[in-house]
ZAMARGU-4260 file (C-alpha; in steps of 0.2 Angstrom, whole numbers, plus 5000, padded with zeros to 4 digits):
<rodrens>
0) 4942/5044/4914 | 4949/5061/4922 | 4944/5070/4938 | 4940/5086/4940 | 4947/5098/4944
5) 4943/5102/4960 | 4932/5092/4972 | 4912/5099/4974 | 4916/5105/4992 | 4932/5115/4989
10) 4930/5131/4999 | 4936/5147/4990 | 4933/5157/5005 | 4946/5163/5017 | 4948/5155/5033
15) 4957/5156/5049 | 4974/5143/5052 | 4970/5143/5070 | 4950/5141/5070 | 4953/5128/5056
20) 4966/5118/5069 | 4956/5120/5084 | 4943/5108/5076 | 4953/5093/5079 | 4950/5097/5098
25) 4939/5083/5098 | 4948/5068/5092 | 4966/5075/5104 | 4952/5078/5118 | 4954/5059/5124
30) 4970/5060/5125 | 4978/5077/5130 | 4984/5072/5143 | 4999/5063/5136 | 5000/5077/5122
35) 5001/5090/5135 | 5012/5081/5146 | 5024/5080/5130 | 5023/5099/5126 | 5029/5101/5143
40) 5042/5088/5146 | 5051/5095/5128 | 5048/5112/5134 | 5059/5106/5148 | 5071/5098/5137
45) 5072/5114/5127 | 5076/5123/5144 | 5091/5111/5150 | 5099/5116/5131 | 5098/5135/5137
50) 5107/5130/5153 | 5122/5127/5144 | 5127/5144/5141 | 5125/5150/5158 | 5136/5134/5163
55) 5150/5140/5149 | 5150/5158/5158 | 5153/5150/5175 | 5166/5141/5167 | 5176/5153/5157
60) 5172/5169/5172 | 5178/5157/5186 | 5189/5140/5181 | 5195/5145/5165 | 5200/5164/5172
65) 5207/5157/5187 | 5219/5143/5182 | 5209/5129/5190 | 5207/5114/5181 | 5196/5105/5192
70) 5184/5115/5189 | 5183/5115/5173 | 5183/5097/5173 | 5168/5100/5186 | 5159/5111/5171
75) 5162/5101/5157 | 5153/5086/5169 | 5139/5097/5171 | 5139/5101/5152 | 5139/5082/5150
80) 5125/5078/5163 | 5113/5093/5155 | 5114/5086/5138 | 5110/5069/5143 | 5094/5075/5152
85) 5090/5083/5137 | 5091/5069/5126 | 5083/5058/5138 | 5068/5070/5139 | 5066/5071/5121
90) 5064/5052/5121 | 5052/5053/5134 | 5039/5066/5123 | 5042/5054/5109 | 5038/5040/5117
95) 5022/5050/5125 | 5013/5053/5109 | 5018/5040/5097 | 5004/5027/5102 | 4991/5040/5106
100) 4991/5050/5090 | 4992/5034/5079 | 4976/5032/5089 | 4968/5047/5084 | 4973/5046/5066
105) 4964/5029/5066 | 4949/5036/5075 | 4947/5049/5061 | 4951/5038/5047 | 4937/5026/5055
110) 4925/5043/5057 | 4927/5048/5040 | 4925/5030/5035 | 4906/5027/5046 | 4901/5045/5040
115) 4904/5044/5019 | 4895/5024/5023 | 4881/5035/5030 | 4881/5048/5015 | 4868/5047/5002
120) 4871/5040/4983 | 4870/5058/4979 | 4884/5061/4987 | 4894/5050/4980 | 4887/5054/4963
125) 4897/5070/4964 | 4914/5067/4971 | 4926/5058/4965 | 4935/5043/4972 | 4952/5050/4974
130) 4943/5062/4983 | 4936/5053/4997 | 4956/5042/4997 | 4967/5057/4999 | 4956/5063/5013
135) 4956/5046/5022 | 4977/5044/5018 | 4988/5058/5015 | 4978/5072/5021 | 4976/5062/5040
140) 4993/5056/5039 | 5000/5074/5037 | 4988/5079/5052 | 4997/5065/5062 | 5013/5072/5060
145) 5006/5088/5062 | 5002/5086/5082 | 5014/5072/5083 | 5028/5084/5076 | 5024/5101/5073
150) 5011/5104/5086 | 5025/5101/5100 | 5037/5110/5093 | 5030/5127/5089 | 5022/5128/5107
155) 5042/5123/5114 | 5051/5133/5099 | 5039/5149/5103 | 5043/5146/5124 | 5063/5142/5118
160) 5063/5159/5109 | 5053/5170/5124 | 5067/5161/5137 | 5079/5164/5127 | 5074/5182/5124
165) 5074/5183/5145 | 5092/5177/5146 | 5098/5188/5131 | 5093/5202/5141 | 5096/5199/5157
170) 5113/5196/5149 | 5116/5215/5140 | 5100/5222/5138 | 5109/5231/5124 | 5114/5218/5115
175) 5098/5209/5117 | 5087/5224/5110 | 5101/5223/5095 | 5093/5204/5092 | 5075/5209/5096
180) 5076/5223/5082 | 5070/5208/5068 | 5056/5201/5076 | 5042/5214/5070 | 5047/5214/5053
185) 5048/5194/5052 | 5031/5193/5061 | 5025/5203/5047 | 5032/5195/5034 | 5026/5178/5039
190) 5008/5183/5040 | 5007/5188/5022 | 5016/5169/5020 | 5005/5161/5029 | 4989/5171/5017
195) 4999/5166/5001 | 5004/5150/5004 | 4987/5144/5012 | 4981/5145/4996 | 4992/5135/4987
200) 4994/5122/4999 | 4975/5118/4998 | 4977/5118/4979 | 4991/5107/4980 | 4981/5094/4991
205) 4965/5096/4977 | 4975/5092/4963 | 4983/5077/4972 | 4964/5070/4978 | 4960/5070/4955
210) 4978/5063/4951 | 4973/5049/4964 | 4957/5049/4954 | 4964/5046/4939 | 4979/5032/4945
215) 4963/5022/4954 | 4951/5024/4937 | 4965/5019/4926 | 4969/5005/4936 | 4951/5000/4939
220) 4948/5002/4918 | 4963/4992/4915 | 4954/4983/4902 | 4948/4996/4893 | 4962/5005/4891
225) 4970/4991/4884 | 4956/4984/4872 | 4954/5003/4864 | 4973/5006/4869 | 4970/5021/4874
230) 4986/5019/4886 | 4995/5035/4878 | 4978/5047/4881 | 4978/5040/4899 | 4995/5043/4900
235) 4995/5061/4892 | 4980/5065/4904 | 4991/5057/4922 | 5005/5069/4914 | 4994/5085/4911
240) 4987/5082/4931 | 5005/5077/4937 | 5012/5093/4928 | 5000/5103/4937 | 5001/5095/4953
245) 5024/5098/4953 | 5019/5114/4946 | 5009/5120/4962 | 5022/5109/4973 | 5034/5120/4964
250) 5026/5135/4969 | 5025/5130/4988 | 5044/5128/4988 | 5047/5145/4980 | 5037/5154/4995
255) 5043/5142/5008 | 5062/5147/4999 | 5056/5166/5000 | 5051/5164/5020 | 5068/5155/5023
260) 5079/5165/5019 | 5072/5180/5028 | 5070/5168/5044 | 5088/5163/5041 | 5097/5181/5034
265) 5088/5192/5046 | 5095/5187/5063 | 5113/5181/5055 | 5114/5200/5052 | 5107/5205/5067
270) 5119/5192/5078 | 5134/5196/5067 | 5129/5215/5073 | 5128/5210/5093 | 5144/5200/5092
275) 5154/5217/5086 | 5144/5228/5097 | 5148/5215/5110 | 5165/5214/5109 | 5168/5232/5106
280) 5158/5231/5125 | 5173/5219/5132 | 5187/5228/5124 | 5181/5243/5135 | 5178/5233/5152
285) 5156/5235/5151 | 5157/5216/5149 | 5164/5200/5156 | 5170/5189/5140 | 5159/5174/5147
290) 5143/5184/5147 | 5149/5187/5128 | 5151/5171/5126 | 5134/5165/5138 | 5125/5178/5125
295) 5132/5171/5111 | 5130/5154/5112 | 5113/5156/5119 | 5110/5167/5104 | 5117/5152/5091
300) 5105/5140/5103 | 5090/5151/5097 | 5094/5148/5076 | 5084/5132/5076 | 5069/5137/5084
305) 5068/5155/5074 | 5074/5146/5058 | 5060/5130/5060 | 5048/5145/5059 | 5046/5144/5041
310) 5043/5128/5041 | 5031/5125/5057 | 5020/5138/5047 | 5019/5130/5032 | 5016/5112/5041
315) 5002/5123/5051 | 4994/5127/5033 | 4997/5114/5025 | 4987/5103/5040 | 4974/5118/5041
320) 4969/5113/5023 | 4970/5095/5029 | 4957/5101/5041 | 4946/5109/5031 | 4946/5095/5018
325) 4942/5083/5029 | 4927/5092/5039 | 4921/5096/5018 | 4916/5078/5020 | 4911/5076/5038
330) 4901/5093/5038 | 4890/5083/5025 | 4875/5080/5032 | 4868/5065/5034 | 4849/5063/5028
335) 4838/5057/5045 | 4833/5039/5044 | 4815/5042/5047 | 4812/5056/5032 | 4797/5061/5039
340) 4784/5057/5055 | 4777/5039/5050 | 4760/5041/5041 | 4755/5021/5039 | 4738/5017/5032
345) 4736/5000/5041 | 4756/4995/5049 | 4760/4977/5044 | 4744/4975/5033 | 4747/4965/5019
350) 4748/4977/5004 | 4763/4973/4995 | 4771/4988/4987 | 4764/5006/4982 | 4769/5021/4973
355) 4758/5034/4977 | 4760/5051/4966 | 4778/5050/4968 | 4788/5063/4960 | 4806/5065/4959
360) 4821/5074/4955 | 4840/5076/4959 | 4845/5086/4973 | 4858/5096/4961 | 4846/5097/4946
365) 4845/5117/4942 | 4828/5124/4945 | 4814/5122/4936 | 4821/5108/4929 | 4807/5093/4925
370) 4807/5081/4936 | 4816/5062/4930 | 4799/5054/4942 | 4781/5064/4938 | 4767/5058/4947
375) 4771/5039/4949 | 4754/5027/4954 | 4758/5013/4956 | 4753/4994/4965 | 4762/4979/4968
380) 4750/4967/4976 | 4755/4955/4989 | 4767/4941/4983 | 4765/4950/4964 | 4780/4952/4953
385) 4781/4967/4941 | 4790/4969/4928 | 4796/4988/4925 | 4800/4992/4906 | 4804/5006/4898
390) 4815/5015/4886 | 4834/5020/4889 | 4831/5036/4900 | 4814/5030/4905 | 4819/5034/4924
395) 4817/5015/4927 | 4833/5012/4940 | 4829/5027/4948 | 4811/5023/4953 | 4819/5005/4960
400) 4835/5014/4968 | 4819/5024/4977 | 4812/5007/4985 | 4827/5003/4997 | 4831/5023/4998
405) 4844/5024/4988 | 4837/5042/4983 | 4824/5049/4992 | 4807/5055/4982 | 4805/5072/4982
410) 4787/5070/4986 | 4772/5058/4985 | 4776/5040/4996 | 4781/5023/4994 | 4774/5011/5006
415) 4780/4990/5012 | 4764/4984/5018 | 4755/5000/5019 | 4771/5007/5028 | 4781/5022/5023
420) 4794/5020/5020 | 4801/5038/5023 | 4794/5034/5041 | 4804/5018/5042 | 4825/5017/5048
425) 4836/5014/5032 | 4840/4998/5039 | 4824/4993/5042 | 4820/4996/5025 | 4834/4988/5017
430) 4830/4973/5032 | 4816/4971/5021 | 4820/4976/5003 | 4834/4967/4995 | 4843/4972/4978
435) 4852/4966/4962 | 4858/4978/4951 | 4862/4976/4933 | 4878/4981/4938 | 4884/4966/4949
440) 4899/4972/4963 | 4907/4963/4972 | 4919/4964/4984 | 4939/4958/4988 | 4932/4944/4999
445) 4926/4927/4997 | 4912/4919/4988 | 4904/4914/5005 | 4907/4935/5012 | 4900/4942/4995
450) 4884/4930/4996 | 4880/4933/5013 | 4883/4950/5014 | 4864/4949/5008 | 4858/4945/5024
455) 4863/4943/5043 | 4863/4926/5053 | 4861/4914/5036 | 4868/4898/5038 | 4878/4886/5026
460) 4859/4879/5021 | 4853/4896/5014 | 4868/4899/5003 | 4868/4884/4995 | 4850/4887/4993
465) 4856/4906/4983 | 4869/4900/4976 | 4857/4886/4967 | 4844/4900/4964 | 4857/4908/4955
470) 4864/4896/4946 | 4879/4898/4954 | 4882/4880/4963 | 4892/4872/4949 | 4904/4886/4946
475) 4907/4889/4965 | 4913/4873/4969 | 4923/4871/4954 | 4934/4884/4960 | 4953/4880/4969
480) 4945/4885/4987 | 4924/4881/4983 | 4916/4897/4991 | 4931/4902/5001 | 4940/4905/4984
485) 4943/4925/4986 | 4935/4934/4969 | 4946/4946/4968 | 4945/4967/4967 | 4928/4969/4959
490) 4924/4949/4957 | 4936/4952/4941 | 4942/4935/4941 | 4924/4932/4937 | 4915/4931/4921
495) 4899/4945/4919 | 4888/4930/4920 | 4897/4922/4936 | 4896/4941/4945 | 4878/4943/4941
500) 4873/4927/4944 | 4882/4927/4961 | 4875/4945/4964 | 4858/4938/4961 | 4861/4924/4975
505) 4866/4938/4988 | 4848/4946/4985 | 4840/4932/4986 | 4849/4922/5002 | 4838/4931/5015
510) 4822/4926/5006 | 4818/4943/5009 | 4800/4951/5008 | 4801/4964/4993 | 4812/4960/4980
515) 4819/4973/4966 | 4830/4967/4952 | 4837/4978/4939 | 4841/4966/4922 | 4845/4953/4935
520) 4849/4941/4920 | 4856/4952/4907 | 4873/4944/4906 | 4867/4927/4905 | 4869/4915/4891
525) 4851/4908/4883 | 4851/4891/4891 | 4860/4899/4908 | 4844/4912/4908 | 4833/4899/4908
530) 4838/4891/4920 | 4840/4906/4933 | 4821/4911/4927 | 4815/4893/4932 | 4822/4895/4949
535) 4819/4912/4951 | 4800/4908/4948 | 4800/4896/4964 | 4808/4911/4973 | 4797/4924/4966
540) 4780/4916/4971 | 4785/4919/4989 | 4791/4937/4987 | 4783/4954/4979 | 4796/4961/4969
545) 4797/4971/4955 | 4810/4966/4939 | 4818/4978/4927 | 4817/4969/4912 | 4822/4972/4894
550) 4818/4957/4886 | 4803/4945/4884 | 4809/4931/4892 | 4812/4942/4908 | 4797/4951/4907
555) 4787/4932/4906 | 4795/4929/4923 | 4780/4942/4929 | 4762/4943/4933 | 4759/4959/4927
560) 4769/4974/4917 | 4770/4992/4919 | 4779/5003/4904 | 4788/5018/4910 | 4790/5031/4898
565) 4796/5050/4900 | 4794/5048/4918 | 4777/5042/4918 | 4768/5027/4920 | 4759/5025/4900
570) 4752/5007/4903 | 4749/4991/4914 | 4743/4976/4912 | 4749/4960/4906 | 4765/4955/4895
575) 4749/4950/4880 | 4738/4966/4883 | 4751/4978/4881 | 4759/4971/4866 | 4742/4972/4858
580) 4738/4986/4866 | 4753/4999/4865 | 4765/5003/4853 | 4777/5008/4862 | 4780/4993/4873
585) 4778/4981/4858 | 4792/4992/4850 | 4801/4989/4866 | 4799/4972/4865 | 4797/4966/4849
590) 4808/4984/4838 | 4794/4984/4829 | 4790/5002/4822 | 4776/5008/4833 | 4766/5014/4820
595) 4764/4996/4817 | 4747/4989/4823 | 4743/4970/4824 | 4726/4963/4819
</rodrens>
């Protein structure tokens, strides 16, 4: 149970903050109106605060030099009534883009949600669940604060600091050139932050998406760990990937502590320099001491926003590689429902289901590779069931994961009816096809949700009806709540033989069409099997479905059998041909050796 270390779609590539920001555009677009108006009501906010110098100089060039109280009375009113506007209007630009960017967070958290639905099994073959969470979680909340928070404030911080520039120098133009002097050298050095610390912000976020991997598999594999107590390994391995995670994070603060402290040490000499220069200026006459004090309290008004530039930066990378992460998923495509233009041989004809030279192989498989599928004929006849058998690695759930386009077959076709089904919508296909895997899963929902997630608009009548196909009545209504009783993450609270035999209700509520089952009964006790195989036999003779099936008693459930071996289709016939027929299925069913002949 570990991760890897980085997710298939981690670009090593070097990319642009700015273009990697500017791809949000779409889900701000509905609402930048209110984002806007609240970059321009703090900028205005921001503005009120540089008022205050201006307002001190009145007071100490006019009231304060001149004896009159009043009037400083009068200026520390206006003082007063400034900082109050200012305060309200940052409450106003909170209050602007709160609901409206919790809205676009959940917009992208439901895009990113329709889109990985959508994705292929391939897909989710080669990334890792803590993946996929991080991305939906942290990485959108962090893009939340990022134009809730840091969005605003770099457009006001960078108009507070171009303002307050204006005012320095209409001031003393000397003494404003003084505090100029460290812009180009900061500018430089925060580009070559911004490079390093891109970098390890997007490693930082990877290694969080396979520590999330591990918590989720570890909690999943509960029982497993404990039944082979394998708690220390699991716990040594969360140690070695949180090690490295608070290494990285380590790393991050070290160049955000490097960035700091030249944003910080830089214009304290520089201001410690104009003050001097300044006063030397008032102590010859060049200057009133309330423009010294208007500069330098204007000057002091300008720490926050050149000091929050380390850390606007580092929230700009940091939601850049949030970006990037999350369009790694979204910039997936999605295979076309219809894989090709329709080709049907007679549409709707009664013809059951057909493989016809189907070849496959994996997407990622390297080239040259043999293919899992070679060259599979093969005819389900209408209302026929076929019982698929073959040896571990035979490629038998992968030709059935074919049927409801799980996978898509590299070549050749599968037709429903004398339909293909590349020509077909998924949900079409999957309309018609339904599926129980050896595997049952089932979901954090009721027994009543997980059954009729099988088919749409069933009633009360039909689940009963599965649930007695499945043999599932008994146990169902012997729960506390009878088919509302919720099953838990996973249907854990169930047995195997309760989760399959409730999976195998769900394929069969909608009395669908085509049928595919994969060890459908595999859990089951002998006099439970039974059971299910006598009512799945009433099912089956209105259906044309094909049964993966490792034991006899499965494979006497069909009409005929085909043996798949080595990606190829060795035999058909009936369960009594071929074991008198073919070694290798008797060995399959019967492990006898197959050099073994019968009389």
């Amino acid at each position: 149970m570990s991760a890897s270390a980085d997710p298939p779609a981690s670009p090593a590539r070097k990319r642009s903050v700015v273009r990697s920001l500017l791809r949000l555009w779409p889900y701000v677009r509905p609402v930048r109106a209110r984002v806007f108006s609240a970059a321009g009501v703090a900028v205005v906010a921001a503005s009120m605060g540089l008022l205050m110098p201006l307002v001190l100089k009145w007071i100490v060039d006019g009231p304060v030099a001149d004896g009159d109280t009043s009037g400083v009375w009068l200026g520390g009113a206006v003082l007063l009534g400034v900082g109050l506007a200012e305060a309200l209007l940052f409450g106003l630009r909170r209050w602007l883009v709160a609901r409206p960017l919790a809205g676009v967070e959940a917009s992208m958290r439901a895009a990113l949600y329709r889109h990985v639905q959508r994705l292929p099994v391939s897909f989710h073959d080669r990334w890792a669940t803590g993946q996929l969470l991080s991305r939906g979680t942290g990485d959108l909340q962090l893009l939340r604060m990022f134009l809730a928070f840091g969005l605003t404030f770099l457009i006001v911080n960078s108009a507070t600091i171009l303002i307050g520039l204006g005012i320095l120098m209409s001031q003393g133009w000397q003494l404003g050139l003084v505090l100029a002097a460290p812009v180009v050298p900061l500018i430089w050095l925060c580009a070559l932050f911004e490079n390093r610390f891109s970098l390890v912000a997007r490693r930082a976020q990877d290694q969080m998406g396979d520590l999330t991997t591990v918590i989720e598999e570890s909690i999943l594999g509960i029982r497993i760990i404990k039944g082979f107590g394998r708690h220390r390994s699991q716990a040594r391995a969360f140690h070695a990937l949180s090690g490295r995670l608070m290494g990285t994070e380590l790393h991050k603060a070290r160049l955000l502590a490097g960035i700091w402290l030249v944003i910080l040490a830089l214009p304290e000499i520089f201001l410690g320099a104009a003050l001097v220069l300044g006063a030397v200026q008032v102590a010859d006459g060049d200057l009133t001491a309330g423009t010294l004090v208007a500069f330098m309290t204007t000057a002091m008004a300008l720490r926050w926003p050149i000091e929050s530039i380390g850390f606007l930066l580092a929230l700009c990378n940091e939601s850049a590689t949030a970006t990037d992460r999350f369009f790694d998923v979204m910039d997936t495509e999605v295979p076309p429902e219809s894989a090709r233009e329709g080709t049907a041989l007679v549409p709707g004809a009664p013809d059951g289901l057909r493989f016809d030279n189907v070849v496959f192989r994996f997407p990622d498989s390297p080239p040259g590779s043999p293919p899992v599928l070679d060259g599979i004929d093969l005819h389900i006849r209408p209302g026929e069931t076929l019982a698929l058998v073959g040896g571990t690695g035979s490629g038998k759930t992968t030709l059935i994961g074919l049927v409801p386009r799980l996978h898509e077959a590299t070549s050749g076709r599968i037709t429903l009816d004398g339909e293909d089904i590349a020509a077909l919508p998924r949900a079409e296909v999957r309309r018609r096809v339904a599926v129980a895997f050896e595997e049952p899963t089932l979901f954090s929902a009721t027994v009543r949700e997980n059954v009729l997630m099988g088919a749409d608009g069933v009633g009360h009548e039909e689940m009963e009806r599965a649930l007695r196909v499945g043999q599932a009545a008994d146990f169902v209504h012997a729960l506390p709540q009878g088919p509302e009783t919720e099953v838990g993450e996973q249907g854990l609270s169930l047995s195997g033989g309760q989760r399959q035999r409730l999976a195998l209700a769900r394929a069969v509520v909608g009395r669908p069409p085509f049928l595919v089952l994969d060890d459908p009964l595999s859990a089951l006790d002998v006099h439970t099997e039974a059971r299910v195989e006598a009512a799945l036999r009433e099912v089956l003779a209105d259906t044309t479905a094909l049964v993966v099936a490792h034991r006899p008693s499965t494979v006497q459930l069909a009409d005929r059998v085909a043996l798949l071996s080595h990606g190829r289709i060795a035999a058909v016939g009936t369960h009594a041909e071929l074991l008198h027929s073919n070694a290798e299925y008797r060995h399959l069913m019967t492990g006898e050796h197959p050099e073994v002949s019968l009389p």
